[in-house]
C-alpha positions as CSV (number, residue, x, y, z in Angstrom):
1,X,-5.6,7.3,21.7
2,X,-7.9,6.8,19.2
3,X,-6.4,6.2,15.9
4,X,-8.1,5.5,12.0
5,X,-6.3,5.0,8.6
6,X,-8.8,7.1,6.4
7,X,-8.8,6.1,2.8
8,X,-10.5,7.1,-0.7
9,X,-13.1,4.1,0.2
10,X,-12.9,2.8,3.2
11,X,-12.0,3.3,6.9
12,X,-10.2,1.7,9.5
13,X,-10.6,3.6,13.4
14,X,-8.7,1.6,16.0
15,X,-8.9,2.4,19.9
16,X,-5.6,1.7,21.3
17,X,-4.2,1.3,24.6
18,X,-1.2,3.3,26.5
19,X,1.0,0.8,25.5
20,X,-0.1,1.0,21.8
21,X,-2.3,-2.3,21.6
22,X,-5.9,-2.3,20.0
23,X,-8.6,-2.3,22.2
24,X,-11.3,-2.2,19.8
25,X,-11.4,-1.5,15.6
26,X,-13.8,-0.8,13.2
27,X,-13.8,-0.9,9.8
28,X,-16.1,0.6,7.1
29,X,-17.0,2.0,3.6
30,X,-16.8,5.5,4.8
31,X,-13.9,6.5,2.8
32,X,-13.2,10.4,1.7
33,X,-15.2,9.9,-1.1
34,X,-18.4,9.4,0.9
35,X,-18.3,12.6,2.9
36,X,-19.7,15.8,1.7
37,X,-17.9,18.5,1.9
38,X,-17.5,20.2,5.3
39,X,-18.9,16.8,6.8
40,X,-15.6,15.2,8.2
41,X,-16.7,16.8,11.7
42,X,-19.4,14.8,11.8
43,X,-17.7,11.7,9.8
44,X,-15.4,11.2,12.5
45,X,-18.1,12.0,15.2
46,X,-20.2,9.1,13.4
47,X,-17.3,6.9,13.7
48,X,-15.9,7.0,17.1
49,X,-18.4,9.7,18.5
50,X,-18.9,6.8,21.5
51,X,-15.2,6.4,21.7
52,X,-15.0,10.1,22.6
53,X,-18.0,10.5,24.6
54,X,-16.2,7.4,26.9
55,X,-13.1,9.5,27.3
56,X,-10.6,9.6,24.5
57,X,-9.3,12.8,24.1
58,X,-6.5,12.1,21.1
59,X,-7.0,11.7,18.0
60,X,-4.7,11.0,15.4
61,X,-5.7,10.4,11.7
62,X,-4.1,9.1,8.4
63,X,-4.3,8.3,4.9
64,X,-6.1,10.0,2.0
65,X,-7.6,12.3,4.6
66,X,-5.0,14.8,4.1
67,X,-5.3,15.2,0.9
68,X,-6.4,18.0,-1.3
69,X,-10.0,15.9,-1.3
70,X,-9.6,15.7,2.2
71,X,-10.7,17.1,5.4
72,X,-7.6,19.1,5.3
73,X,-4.3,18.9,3.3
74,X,-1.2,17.6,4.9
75,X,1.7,18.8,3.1
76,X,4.7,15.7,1.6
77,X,7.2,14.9,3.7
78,X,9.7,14.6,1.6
79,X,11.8,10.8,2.1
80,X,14.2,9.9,4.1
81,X,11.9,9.7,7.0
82,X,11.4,8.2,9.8
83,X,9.1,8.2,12.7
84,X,10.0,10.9,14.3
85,X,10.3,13.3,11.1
86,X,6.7,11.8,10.7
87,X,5.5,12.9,14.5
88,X,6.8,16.3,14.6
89,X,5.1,17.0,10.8
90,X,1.5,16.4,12.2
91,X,-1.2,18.6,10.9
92,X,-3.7,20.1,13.8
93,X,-6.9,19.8,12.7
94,X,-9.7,21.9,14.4
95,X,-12.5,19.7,16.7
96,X,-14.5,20.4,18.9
97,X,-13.6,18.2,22.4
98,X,-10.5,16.5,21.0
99,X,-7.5,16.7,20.1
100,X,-6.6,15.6,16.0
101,X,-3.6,15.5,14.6
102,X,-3.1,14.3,11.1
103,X,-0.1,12.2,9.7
104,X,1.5,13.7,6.2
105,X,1.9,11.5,3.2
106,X,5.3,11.0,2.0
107,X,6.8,12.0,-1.6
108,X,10.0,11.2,-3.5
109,X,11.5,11.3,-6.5
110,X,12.8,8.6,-8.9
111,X,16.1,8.8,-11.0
112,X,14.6,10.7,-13.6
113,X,13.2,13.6,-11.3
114,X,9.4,11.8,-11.9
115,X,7.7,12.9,-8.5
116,X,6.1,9.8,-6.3
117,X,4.0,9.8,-3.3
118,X,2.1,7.6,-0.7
119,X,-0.7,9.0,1.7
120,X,-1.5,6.2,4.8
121,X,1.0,3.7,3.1
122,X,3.6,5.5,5.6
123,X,2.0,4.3,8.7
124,X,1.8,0.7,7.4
125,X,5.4,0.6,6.9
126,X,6.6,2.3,10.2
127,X,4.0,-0.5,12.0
128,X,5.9,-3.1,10.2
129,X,9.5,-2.9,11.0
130,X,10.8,-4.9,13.5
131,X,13.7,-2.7,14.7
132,X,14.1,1.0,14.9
133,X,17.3,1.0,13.1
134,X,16.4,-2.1,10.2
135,X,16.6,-2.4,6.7
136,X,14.3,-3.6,4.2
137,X,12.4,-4.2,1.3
138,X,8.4,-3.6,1.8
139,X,5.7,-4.3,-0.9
140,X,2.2,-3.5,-0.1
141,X,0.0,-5.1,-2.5
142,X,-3.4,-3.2,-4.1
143,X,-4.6,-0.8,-6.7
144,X,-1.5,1.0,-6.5
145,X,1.5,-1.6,-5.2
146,X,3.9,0.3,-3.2
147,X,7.7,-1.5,-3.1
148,X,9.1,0.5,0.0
149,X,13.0,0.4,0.6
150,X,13.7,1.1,4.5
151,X,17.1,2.2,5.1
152,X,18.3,2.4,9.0
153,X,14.4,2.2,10.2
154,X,13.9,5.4,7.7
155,X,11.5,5.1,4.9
156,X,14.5,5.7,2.5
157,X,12.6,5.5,-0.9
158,X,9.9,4.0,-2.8
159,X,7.5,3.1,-6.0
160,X,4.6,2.8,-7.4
161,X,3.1,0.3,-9.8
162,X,-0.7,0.4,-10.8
163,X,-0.9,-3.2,-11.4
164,X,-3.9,-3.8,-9.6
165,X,-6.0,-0.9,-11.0
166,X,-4.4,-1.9,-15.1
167,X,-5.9,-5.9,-14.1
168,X,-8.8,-4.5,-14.0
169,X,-9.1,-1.9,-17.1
170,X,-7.3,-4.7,-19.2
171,X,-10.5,-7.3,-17.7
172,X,-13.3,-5.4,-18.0
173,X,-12.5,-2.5,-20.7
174,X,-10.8,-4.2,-22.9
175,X,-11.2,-7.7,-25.8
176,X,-8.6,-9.3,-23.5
177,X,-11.9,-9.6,-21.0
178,X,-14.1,-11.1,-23.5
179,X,-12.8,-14.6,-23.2
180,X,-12.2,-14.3,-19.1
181,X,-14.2,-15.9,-16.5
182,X,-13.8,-16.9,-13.1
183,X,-11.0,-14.6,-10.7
184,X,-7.4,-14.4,-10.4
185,X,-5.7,-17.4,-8.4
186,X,-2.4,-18.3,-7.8
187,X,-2.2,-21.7,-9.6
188,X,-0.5,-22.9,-13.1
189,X,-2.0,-20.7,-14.8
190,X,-0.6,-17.8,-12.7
191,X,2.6,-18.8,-12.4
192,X,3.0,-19.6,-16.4
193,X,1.9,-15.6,-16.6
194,X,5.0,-14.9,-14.3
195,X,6.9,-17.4,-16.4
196,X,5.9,-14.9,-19.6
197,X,6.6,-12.2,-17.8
198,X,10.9,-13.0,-17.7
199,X,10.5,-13.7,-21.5
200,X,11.2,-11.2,-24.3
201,X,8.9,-9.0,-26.0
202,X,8.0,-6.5,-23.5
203,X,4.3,-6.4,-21.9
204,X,2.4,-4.8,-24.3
205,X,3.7,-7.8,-26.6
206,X,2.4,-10.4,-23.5
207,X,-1.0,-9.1,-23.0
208,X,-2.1,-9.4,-26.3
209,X,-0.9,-13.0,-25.9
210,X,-3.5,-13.6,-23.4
211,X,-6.0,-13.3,-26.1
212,X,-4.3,-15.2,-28.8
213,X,-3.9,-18.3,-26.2
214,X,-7.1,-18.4,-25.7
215,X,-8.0,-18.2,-29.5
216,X,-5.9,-21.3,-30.1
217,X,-7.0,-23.5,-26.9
218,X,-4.5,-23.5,-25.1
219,X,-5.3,-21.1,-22.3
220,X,-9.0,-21.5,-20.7
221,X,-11.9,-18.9,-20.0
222,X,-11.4,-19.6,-16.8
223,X,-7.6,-19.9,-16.2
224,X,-7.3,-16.5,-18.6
225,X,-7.4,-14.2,-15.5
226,X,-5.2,-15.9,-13.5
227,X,-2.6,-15.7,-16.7
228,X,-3.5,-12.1,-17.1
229,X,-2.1,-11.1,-13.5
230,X,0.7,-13.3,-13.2
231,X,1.8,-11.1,-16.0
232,X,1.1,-7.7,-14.4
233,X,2.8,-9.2,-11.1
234,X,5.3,-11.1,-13.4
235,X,6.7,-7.7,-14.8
236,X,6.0,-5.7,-11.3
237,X,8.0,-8.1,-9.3
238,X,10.3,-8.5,-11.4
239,X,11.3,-4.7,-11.9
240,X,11.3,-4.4,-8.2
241,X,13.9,-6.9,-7.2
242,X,16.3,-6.4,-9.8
243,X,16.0,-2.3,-8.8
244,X,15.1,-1.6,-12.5
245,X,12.0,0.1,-11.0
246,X,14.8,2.7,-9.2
247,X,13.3,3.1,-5.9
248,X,12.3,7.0,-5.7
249,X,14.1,8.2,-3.7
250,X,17.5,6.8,-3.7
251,X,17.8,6.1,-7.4
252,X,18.2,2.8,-8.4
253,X,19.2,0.1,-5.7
254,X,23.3,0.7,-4.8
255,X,23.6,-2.5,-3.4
256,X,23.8,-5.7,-5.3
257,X,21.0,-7.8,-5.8
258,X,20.6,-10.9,-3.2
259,X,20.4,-13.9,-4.5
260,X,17.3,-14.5,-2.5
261,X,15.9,-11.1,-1.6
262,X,13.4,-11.1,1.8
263,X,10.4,-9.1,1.0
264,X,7.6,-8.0,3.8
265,X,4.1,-8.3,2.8
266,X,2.3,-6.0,3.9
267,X,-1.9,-6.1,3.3
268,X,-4.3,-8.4,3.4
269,X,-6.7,-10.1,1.0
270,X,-6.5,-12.1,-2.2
271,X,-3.6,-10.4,-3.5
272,X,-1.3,-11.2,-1.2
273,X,-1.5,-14.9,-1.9
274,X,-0.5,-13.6,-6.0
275,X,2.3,-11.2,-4.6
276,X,3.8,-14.0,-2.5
277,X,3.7,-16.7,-5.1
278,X,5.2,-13.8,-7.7
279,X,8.3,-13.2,-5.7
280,X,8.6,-16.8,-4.9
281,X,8.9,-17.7,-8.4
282,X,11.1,-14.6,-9.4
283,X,13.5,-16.2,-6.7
284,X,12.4,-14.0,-3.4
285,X,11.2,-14.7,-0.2
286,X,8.2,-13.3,0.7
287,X,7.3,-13.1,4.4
288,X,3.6,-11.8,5.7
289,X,3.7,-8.7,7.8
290,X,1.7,-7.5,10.7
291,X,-2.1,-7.3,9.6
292,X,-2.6,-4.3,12.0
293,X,0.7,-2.7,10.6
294,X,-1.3,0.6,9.9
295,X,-2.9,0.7,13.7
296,X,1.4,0.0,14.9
297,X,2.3,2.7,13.0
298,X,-0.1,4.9,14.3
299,X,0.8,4.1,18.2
300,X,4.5,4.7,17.6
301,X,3.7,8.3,15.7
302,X,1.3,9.4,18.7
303,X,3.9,8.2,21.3
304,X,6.3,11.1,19.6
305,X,3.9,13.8,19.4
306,X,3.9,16.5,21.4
307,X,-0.1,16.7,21.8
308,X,-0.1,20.0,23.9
């Protein structure tokens, strides 16, 4: 099968084995974004065109692919699901010489009725678990941070914090950026940002702190952005383990909160260096997931589908 987790600006296409492990992958800036319209045909043909010619017959795509930007729109699935709610929602998608099938996002809704959703986030978290019938807690780091609550191997809920995409309005858009050099790194100066973060005042109050420490000397140009996400991650992490984020879903977390919760990372890149550090020092465990959890996910869906 082949398989590729399509996104708004990239792509990932993984050629996978009967027995679901990757024979080849390639990865690209060929996200949604890129193709015209009416030119996924040839998009796909572009990607794995050699893949096809050599064979592979199966195709099965994910991610913001389906969307209403799309090649074609999957409809939400709405939560719980699970793998095989996933396989037998597939989408048919018409190609000539293969066989496509594309995976839907997933939607929710919190405690207050506010709708959530997650398109290629999904297969991540199915390629991650360990156990068809486990239960966990699932963060995948990025523009928009996803904090996924598995319940018996179902996806049972979920949320979204745009952490990542605020960092970088607050750094570049706003007077907070004006005394920031240098990158985000998960040193003192990141974990005193966390430390903020459990303080009063809210975190409209903190940021503007980020300016004023600077002002007075005691925060560095170059430490400044480092301070600046360990508050965003500070207030994120925080919100997530103690359930105040209430999981869409399943409302707010029914069981108590463990006195040292186990959180999968799932992702890979810069951040997940912050988000581990961040639940460390909020009194989590943070443990790194499979790399290739989307390409997983991907094998397990196509194993339940009936391709005929």
């Amino acid at each position: 099968m082949i398989a590729v987790d399509w996104g708004t600006s990239s792509a990932r296409a993984y050629r996978l084995a009967p027995d679901g492990a990757v024979l080849a992958r390639r990865e690209g800036a060929g996200g949604i974004l890129r193709v015209p319209e009416g030119g996924f045909p040839a998009a796909l043909t572009e990607m794995v065109g050699d893949w096809l010619a050599d064979g592979e017959t199966r195709v099965l795509l994910a991610g913001m692919v389906g969307s209403r930007q799309g090649w074609q729109e999957a409809p939400y699935l709405a939560c719980p699901a699970g793998l095989d709610a996933l396989a037998g929602a597939v989408v048919p998608v018409p190609f000539p010489g293969a066989t496509v099938r594309l995976v839907p996002g997933l939607s929710a809704e919190d405690a207050a009725g506010t709708p959530e959703v997650m398109r290629g986030e999904e297969v991540q978290v199915v390629g991650t678990l360990a156990r068809p019938d486990e239960d966990a807690l699932i963060c995948l780091p990025g523009s928009h941070a996803k904090w996924v609550r598995i319940a018996g191997g179902r996806i049972a809920g979920f949320s979204t914090h745009m952490t990542g995409e605020a960092f970088a309005a607050l750094k570049d858009h706003t007077i907070l950026g004006r005394m920031m050099t240098g990158t985000a790194e998960a040193g003192p100066a990141f974990a005193a940002g966390v430390a903020r973060s459990a303080e009063g005042g809210g975190l409209l109050h903190h940021l503007f702190g980020t300016r004023t420490l600077g002002l007075f000397g005691r925060l560095a140009p170059e430490d400044a952005a480092s301070y600046l996400s360990g508050l965003l991650i500070g207030h994120e992490v925080a919100a997530a383990l103690t359930g105040g984020a209430a999981l869409a879903g399943g409302g707010a977390m029914a069981e108590p909160a463990l006195a040292r919760p186990l959180v999968r990372l799932v992702g890979s890149g810069p951040l997940m260096a912050l988000y581990g550090r961040a639940i460390a020092l909020k009194g989590g465990e943070a443990v790194p997931g499979d790399p290739d959890a989307a390409a997983r996910g991907l094998a397990l869906i196509g194993e339940r589908i009936q391709w005929a």
